[in-house]
VOMARVO-362950 format. One record per residue: x, y, z of N, C-alpha, C in turn; residue number from 0. Coordinates in steps of 0.02 Angstrom, whole numbers. Layout:
N
nX / nY / nZ / caX / caY / caZ / cX / cY / cZ / panu
X / Y / Z / X / Y / Z / X / Y / Z / NUM
...
This chain:
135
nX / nY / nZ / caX / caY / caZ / cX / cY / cZ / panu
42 / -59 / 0 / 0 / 0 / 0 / 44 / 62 / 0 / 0
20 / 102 / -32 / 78 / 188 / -43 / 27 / 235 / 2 / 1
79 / 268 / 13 / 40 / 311 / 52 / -5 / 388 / 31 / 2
-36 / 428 / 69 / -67 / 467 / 5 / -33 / 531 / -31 / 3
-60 / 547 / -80 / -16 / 583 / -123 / -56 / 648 / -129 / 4
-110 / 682 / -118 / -175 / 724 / -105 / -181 / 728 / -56 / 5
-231 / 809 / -63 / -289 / 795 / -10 / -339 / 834 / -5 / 6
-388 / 829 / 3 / -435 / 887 / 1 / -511 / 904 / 49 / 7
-501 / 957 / 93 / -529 / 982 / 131 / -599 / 996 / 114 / 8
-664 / 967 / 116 / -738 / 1005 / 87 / -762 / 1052 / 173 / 9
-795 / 1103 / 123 / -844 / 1105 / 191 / -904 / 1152 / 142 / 10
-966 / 1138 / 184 / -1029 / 1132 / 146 / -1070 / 1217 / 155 / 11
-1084 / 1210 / 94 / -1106 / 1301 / 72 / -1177 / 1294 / 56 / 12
-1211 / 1345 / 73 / -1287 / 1337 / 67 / -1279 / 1394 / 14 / 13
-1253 / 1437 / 6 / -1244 / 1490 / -46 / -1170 / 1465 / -95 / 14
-1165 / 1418 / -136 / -1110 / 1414 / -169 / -1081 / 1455 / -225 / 15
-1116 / 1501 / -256 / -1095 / 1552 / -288 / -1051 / 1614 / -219 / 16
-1062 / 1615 / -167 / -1027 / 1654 / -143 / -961 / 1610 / -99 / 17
-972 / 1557 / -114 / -919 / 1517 / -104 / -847 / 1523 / -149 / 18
-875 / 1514 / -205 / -852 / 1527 / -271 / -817 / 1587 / -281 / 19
-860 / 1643 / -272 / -842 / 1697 / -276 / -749 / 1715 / -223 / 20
-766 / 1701 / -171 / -719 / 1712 / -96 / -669 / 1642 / -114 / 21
-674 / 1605 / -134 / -602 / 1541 / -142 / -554 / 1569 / -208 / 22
-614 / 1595 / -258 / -571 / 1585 / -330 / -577 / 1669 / -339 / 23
-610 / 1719 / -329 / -588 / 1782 / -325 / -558 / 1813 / -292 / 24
-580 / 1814 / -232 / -538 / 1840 / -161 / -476 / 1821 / -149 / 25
-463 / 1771 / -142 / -410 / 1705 / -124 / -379 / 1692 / -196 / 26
-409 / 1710 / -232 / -359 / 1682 / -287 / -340 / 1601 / -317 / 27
-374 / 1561 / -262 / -350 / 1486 / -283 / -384 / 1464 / -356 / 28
-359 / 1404 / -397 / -376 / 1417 / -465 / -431 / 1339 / -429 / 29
-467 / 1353 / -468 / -532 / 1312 / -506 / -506 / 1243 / -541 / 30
-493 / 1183 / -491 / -468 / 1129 / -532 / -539 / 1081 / -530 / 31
-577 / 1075 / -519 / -655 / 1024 / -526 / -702 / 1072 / -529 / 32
-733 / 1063 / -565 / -836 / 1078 / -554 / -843 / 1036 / -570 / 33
-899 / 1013 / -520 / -971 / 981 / -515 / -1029 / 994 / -526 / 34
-1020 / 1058 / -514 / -1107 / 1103 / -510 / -1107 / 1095 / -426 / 35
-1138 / 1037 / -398 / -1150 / 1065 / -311 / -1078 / 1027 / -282 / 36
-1013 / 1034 / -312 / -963 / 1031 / -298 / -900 / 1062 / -321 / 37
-855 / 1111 / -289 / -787 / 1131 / -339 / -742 / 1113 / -297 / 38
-679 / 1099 / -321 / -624 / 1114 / -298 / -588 / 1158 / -288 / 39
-519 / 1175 / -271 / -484 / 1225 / -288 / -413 / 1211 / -241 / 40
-377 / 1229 / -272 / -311 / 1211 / -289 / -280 / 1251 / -228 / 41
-245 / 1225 / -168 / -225 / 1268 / -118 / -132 / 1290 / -142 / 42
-122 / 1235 / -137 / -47 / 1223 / -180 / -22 / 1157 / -183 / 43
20 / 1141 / -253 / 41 / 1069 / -260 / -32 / 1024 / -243 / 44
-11 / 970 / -202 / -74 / 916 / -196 / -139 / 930 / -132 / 45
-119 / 995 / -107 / -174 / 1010 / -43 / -229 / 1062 / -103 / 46
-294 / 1044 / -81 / -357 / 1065 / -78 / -408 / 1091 / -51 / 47
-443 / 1125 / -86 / -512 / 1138 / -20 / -568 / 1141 / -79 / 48
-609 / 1104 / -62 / -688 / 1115 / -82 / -734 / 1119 / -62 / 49
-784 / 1160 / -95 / -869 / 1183 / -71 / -913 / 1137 / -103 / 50
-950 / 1088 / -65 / -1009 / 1074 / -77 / -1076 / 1100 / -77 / 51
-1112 / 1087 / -110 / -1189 / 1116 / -101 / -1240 / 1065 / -31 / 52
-1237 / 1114 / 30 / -1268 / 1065 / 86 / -1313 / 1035 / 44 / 53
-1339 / 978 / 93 / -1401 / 920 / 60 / -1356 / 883 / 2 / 54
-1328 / 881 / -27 / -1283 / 859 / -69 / -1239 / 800 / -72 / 55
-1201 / 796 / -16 / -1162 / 774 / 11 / -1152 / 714 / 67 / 56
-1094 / 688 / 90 / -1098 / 652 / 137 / -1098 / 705 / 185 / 57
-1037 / 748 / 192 / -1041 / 817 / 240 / -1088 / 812 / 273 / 58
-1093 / 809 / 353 / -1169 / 811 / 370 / -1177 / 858 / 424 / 59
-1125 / 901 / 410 / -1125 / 970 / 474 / -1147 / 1029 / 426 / 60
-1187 / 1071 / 465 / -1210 / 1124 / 470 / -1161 / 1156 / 437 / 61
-1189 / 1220 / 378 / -1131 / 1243 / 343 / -1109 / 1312 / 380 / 62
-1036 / 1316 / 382 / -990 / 1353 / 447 / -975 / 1340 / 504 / 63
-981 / 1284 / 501 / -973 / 1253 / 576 / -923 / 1187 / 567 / 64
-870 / 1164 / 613 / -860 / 1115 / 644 / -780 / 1131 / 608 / 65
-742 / 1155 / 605 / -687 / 1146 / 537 / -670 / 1243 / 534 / 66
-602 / 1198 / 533 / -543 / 1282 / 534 / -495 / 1266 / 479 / 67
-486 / 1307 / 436 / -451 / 1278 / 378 / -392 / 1349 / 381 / 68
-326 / 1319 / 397 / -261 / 1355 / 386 / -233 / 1353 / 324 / 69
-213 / 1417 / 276 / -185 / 1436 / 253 / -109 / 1455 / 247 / 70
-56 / 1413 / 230 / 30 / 1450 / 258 / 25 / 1504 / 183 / 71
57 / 1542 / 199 / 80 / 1602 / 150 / 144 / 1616 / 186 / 72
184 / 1653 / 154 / 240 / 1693 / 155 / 258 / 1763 / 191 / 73
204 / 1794 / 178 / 185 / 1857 / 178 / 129 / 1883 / 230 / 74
107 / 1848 / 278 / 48 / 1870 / 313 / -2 / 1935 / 326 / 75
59 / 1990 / 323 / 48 / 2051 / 328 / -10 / 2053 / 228 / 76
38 / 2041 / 213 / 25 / 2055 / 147 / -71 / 2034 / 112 / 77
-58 / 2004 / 157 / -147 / 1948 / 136 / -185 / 2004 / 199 / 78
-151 / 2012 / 234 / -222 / 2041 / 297 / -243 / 2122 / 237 / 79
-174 / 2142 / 204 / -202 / 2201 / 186 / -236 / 2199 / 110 / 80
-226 / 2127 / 88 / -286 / 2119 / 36 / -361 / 2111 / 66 / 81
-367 / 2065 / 106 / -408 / 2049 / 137 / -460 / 2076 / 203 / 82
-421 / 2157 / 223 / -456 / 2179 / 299 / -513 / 2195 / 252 / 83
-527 / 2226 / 190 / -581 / 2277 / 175 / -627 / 2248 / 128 / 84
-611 / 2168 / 124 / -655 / 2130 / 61 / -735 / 2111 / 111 / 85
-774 / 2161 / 75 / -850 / 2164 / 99 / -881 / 2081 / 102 / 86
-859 / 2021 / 67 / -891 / 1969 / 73 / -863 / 1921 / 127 / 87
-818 / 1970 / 162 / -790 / 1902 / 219 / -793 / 1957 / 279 / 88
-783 / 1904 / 340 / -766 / 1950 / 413 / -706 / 1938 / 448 / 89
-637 / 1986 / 418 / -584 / 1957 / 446 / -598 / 2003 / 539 / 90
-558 / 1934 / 583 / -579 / 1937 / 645 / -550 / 1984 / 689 / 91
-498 / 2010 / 649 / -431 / 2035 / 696 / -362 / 2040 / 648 / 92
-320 / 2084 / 666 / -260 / 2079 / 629 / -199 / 2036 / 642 / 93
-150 / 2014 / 610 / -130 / 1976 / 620 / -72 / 1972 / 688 / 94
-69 / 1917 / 719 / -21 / 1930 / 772 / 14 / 1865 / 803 / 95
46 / 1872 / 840 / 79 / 1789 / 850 / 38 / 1762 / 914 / 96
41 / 1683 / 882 / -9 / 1650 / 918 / 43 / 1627 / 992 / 97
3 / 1615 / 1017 / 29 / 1615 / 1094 / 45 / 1547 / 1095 / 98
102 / 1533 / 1135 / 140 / 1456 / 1128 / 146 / 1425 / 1065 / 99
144 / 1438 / 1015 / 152 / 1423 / 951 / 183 / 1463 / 914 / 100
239 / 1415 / 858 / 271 / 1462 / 822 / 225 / 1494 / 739 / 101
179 / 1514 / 763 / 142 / 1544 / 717 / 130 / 1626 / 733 / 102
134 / 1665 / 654 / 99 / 1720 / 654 / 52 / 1726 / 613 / 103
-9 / 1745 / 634 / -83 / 1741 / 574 / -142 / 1786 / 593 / 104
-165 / 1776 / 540 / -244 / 1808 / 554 / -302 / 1758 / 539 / 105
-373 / 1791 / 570 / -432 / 1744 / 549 / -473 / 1776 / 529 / 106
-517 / 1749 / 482 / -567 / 1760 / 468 / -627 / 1715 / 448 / 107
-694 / 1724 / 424 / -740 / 1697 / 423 / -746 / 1712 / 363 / 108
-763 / 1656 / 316 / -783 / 1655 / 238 / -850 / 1643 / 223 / 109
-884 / 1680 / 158 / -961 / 1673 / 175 / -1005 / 1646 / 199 / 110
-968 / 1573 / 204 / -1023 / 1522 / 248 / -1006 / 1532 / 323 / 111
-976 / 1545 / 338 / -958 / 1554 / 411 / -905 / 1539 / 445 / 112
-846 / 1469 / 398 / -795 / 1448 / 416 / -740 / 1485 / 449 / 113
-694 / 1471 / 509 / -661 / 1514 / 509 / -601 / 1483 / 475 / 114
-561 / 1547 / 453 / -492 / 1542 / 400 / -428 / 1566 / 450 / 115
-401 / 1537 / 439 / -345 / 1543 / 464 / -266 / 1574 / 404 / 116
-235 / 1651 / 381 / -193 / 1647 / 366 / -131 / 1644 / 397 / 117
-88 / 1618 / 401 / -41 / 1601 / 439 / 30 / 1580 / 406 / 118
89 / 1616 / 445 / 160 / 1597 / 434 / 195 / 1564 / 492 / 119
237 / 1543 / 485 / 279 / 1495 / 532 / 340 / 1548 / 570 / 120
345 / 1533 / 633 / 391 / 1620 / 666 / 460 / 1576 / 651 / 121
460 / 1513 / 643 / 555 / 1484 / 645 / 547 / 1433 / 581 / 122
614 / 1420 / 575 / 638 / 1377 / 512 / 610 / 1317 / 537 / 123
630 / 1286 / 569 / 625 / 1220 / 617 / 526 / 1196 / 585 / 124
496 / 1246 / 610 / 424 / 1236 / 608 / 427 / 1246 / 524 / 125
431 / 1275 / 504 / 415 / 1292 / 407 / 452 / 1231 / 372 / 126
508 / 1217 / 394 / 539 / 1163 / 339 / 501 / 1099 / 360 / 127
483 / 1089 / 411 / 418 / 1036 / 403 / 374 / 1029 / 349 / 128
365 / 1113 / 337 / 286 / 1096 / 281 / 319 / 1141 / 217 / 129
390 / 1140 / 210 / 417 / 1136 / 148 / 449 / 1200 / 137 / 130
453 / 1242 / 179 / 499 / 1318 / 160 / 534 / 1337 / 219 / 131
563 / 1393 / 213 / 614 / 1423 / 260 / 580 / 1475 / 321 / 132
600 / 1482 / 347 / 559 / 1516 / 401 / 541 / 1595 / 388 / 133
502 / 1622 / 429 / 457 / 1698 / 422 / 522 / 1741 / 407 / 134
């Protein structure tokens, strides 16, 4: 048996056009599946995230609920100041370092309600784990 080579994160949208809108406009991630009450989208290399259409699905949680989906970027600062003033999301706060953890990030809530997590790694040690050099 090999082990896996993917992966991909769903979480379930009762409004999927504004799903759509906030993954592949806002965010920028590209559009690798439609379904119609399913898309993908391309986080980087083999990680994913997709929106289902609730009722749809196996998904059987309430859409915005149950599930925190982190984002690594490079740049953290850089995304909070794309992102403080985009009218279709509620970012929560600006970004800052997380307490006992070598992370610095921000959150926010994407139309369905999820919260988002952008986030960088504060040391090398923690980043070359998930493939780059540190903040």
């Amino acid at each position: 048996m090999s082990g896996p080579y993917a992966s991909i994160t769903f979480l379930t949208y009762e409004d999927m056009a504004a799903g759509d809108h906030f993954y592949r406009d806002v965010l920028g991630l590209p559009l690798v599946e439609d379904q119609g009450w399913a898309k993908v989208y391309r986080v980087c290399d083999a990680a994913n995230v997709g929106i289902v259409q609730a009722g749809c699905s196996s998904v059987d949680k309430l859409a915005g609920s149950g599930c925190l989906l982190s984002i690594v970027v490079e740049d953290v600062d850089a995304w909070y100041s794309k992102l403080r003033d985009e009218p279709s999301i509620e970012v929560l706060g600006p970004p800052t370092i997380v307490a006992d953890s070598p992370v610095y990030s921000f959150f926010l809530r994407d139309p369905a309600g999820y919260r988002i997590e952008i986030q960088a790694f504060t040391d090398s040690d923690t980043a070359a784990l998930f493939g780059r050099s540190g903040f």
